[in-house]
C-alpha positions, -999 to +999 in steps of 0.1 A: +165-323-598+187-315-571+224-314-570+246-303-548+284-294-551+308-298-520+335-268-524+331-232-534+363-227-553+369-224-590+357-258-600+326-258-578+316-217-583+318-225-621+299-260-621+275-244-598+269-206-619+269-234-652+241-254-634+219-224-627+224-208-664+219-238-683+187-249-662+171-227-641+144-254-626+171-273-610+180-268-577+217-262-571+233-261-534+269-253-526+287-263-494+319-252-486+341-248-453+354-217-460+339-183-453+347-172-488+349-184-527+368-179-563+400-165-540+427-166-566+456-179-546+480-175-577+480-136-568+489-140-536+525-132-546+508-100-565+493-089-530+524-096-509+548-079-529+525-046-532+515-044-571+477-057-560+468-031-532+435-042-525+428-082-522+388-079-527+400-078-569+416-113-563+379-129-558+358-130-589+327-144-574+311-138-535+282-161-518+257-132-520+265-132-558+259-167-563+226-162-542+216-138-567+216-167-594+194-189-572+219-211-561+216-219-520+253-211-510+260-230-471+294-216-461+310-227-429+295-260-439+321-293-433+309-319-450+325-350-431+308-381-449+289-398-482+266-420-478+271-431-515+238-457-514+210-435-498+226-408-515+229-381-485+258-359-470+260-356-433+286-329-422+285-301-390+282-263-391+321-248-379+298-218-357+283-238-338+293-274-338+256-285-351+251-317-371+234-313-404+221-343-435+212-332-467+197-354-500+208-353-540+200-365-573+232-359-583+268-349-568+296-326-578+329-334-558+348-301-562+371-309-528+400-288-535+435-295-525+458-286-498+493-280-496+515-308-490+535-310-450+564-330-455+574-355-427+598-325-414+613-325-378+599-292-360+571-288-388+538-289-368+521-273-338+490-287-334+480-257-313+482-236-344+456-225-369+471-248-400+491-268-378+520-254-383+547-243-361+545-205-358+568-184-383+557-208-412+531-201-436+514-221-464+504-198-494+469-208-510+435-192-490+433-154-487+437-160-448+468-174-452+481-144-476+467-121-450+486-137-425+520-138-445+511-098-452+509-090-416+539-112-405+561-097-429+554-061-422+567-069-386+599-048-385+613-078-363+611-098-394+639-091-414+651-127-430+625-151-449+633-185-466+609-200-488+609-236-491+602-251-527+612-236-559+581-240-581+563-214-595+544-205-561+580-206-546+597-185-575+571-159-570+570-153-534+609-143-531+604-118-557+576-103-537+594-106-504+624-091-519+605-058-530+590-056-497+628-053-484+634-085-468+665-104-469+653-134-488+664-175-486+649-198-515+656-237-508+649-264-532+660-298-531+657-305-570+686-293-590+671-266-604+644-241-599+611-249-617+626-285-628+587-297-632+578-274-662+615-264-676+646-278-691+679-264-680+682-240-712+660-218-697+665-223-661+695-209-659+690-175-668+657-172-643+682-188-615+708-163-630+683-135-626+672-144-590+709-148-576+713-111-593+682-097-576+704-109-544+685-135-532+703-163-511+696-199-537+699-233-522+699-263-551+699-291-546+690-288-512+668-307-483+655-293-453+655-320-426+645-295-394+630-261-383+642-252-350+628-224-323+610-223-291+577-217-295+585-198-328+607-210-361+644-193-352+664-217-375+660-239-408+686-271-408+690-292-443+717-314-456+740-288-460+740-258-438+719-242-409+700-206-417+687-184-387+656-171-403+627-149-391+599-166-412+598-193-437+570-205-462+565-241-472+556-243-509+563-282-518+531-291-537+495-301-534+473-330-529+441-338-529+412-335-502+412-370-506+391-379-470+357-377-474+362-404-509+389-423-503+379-452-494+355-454-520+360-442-554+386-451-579+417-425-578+452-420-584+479-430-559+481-395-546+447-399-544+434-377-572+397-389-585+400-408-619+374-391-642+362-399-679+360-371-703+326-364-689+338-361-655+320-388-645+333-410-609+332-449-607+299-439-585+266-435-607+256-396-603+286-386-591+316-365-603+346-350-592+365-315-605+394-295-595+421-301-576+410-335-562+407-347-595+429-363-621+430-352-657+437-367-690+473-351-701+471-347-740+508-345-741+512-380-719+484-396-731+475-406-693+457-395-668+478-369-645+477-348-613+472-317-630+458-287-602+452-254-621+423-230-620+421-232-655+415-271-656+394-266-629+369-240-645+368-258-675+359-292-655+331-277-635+313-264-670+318-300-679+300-316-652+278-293-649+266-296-686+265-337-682+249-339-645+219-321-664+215-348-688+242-328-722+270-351-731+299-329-736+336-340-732+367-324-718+394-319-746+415-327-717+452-304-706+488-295-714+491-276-684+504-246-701+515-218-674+535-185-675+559-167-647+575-135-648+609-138-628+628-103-622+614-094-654+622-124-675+591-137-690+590-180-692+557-202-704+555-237-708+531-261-722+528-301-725+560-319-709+593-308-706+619-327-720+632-344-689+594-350-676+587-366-704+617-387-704+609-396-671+573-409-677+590-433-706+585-410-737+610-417-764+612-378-770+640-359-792+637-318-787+654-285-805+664-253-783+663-223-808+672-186-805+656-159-826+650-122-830+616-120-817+611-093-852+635-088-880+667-068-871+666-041-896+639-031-867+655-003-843+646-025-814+644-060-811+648-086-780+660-124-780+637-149-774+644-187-761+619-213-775+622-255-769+604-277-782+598-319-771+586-342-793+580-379-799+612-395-817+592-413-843+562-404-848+571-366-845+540-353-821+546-326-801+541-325-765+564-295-750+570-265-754+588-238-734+591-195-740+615-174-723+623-134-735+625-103-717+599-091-732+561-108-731+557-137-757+543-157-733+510-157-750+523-177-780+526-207-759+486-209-762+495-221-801+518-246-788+493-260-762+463-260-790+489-282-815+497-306-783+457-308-779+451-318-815+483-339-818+505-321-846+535-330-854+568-307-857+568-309-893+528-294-895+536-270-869+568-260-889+541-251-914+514-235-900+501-203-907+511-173-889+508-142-900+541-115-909+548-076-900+583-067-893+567-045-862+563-075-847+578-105-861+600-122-891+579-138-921+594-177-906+587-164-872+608-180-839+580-202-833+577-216-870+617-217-865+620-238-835+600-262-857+617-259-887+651-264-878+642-295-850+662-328-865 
């Protein structure tokens, strides 16, 4: 049997090293467009700001590697079209402009995404790289962190606004800061981070970056970047900023192009998937960022893009395109920041997300001791819950402390996943040591005390 996966990233380096591993007679071919795989963009901020010195640790995988496990890896490969029927993909080589056709038994979708470009007066050059007008940057590929690195160690380049407050966004002016720059962060939501947490523990990470003496904008649109030939000047709503550099970080959507028009998706365009990954087209499925996932803590199908969703969806399809059946236990979306040292998780929905999507939710904020206070050292730590109003389920959860709990929210995420409600999660066993926490720890408390 052959099958062949179209990207290289996390989804399709796992679903393709799966293939191999779990059947070695089948033949496996990867196509991707890029010259390299497995980059991990979400260190990108890591690399910028100087505390990853060498980027070859932020790939976990290479082609030669992959090669090594049988699997025929065709980078520089675009594949431009499906024809779904006689099953075949027909695509050109980026060296040299040649056509190319291949056959399969069976496909793996793994597409990616690609940051969103807003309809923004000024945004795009079409003479650039990305098409982007020079001075901005996107933040995802190891080119485009390589770019940003050598742009910002320009001694010309002395003020940088980042556009987008989300975790990307939030991590970026921490690492431009340390590299000495004067530092802008727009966002035209209220707050910072407003997707994954409630106000209660917003404030102190905007607190926190407004300390660390960066220059925050709430609230606030850009409508135009201005320059000749370069960005000079970023206008929104509410003010004009002469900047040096700026990076757009606004969100992702799907490679949607080479599918659109044919399977089911999303209206962002986001494959739909069952728990078996499996497409509306027979032998094919889709992984990763261009697909949708099934949200334990909505209950719906979601746009969802995380390397951990999409290693865990490649294994999937991998395991049913050879004939298994196993099923996805589906996502909460749980992810972790550190912001000038404060340390913030979240899991599920927060409060007002799930408020938005038509939840009926009730929640509890709760501050505790993270360990008893006889201890001689002991630190604060801010836990929220979300939960349905009658039935109880949980389906949020959110961490902040100075020091590292963020860990814990990997309990929270599990009790989403198997549908617990506050009171059983009040109840659950966790174990007691005054050296690390109190015999009803915070987390059991948060549960406890919810109404």
């Amino acid at each position: 049997m052959k099958i062949i996966v179209i990207g290289c990233n996390h989804a399709g380096t796992w679903a393709a090293k799966t293939l191999k591993a779990t059947d070695p007679t089948c033949q496996v071919v990867a196509y991707d467009r890029n010259d390299n795989i497995s980059f991990l963009a979400c260190g990108i901020a890591l690399w910028v700001g100087g505390t990853v010195k060498d980027p070859e640790g932020l790939f976990y995988a290479s082609p030669e590697g992959l090669e090594s496990e049988g699997i025929s890896v065709r980078m520089g490969y675009d594949v431009t079209e499906i024809d779904w029927s006689a099953k075949k993909i027909r695509g050109k080589i980026l060296a040299t402009g040649a056509a190319f056709e291949d056959n399969y038994d069976k496909l793996i979708l793994a597409a990616g995404s690609w940051p969103i470009m807003p309809p923004i007066e000024g945004l795009t050059d079409p003479n650039t790289e990305y098409g982007l007008k020079k001075g901005i940057f996107f933040s995802k590929l190891y080119q485009q962190g390589r770019d940003i690195i050598n742009e910002i160690s320009k001694p010309e380049v002395k003020r940088v606004m980042v556009i987008g407050a989300g975790y990307i966004g939030v991590e970026l002016v921490e690492a431009f800061k340390n590299r000495g720059k004067e530092v802008i962060l727009t966002e035209a939501m209220p707050r910072v981070m407003a997707n994954y947490f409630d106000k209660e523990i917003t404030d102190e990470a905007e607190k926190r970056i407004r300390d660390a003496g960066i220059e925050l904008h709430l609230g606030e649109t850009v409508k135009k970047f201005e320059g000749d030939g370069r960005l000079q000047r970023v206008i929104t709503d509410k003010g004009a900023y002469d900047v040096d550099m700026a990076v757009l970080s606004v969100g992702f959507r799907p490679n949607s192009d080479l599918y659109k028009d044919h399977l089911k998706t999303l209206p962002n365009g986001a494959i739909k998937v069952n728990m078996k990954m499996e497409t509306s087209e027979k032998d094919v499925y889709a992984i990763g960022d261009c697909a949708a996932v099934h949200s334990c803590a909505s209950g719906k199908d979601e746009y969802i893009a995380l390397a951990t969703n999409a290693v865990r969806m490649g294994i999937v399809a991998a395991c049913n395109a050879l004939g298994q059946s196993v099923e996805y236990v589906g996502t909460q979306g749980s992810n972790a920041i550190c912001v000038f040292g404060y340390n913030m998780a979240s899991t599920g929905l927060s409060e007002e997300a799930a408020k938005a999507k038509g939840l009926k939710v009730k929640s509890n904020f709760f501050r505790d001791a993270e360990r008893p206070e006889f201890m001689p050292t002991y630190e604060e730590v801010a836990v929220k819950i979300v939960y349905e109003e009658d039935s109880g389920r949980l389906v949020g959860a959110q961490i902040a402390s100075n020091h590292n709990h963020a860990e814990a929210i990997h309990a929270f995420s599990l009790a989403i996943q198997n549908g617990m409600s506050v009171r059983q999660f009040a109840l659950s066993d966790f174990f007691f040591l005054p050296h690390y926490n109190k015999p009803l720890s915070w987390m059991t408390m948060v549960a406890y005390t919810a109404k």
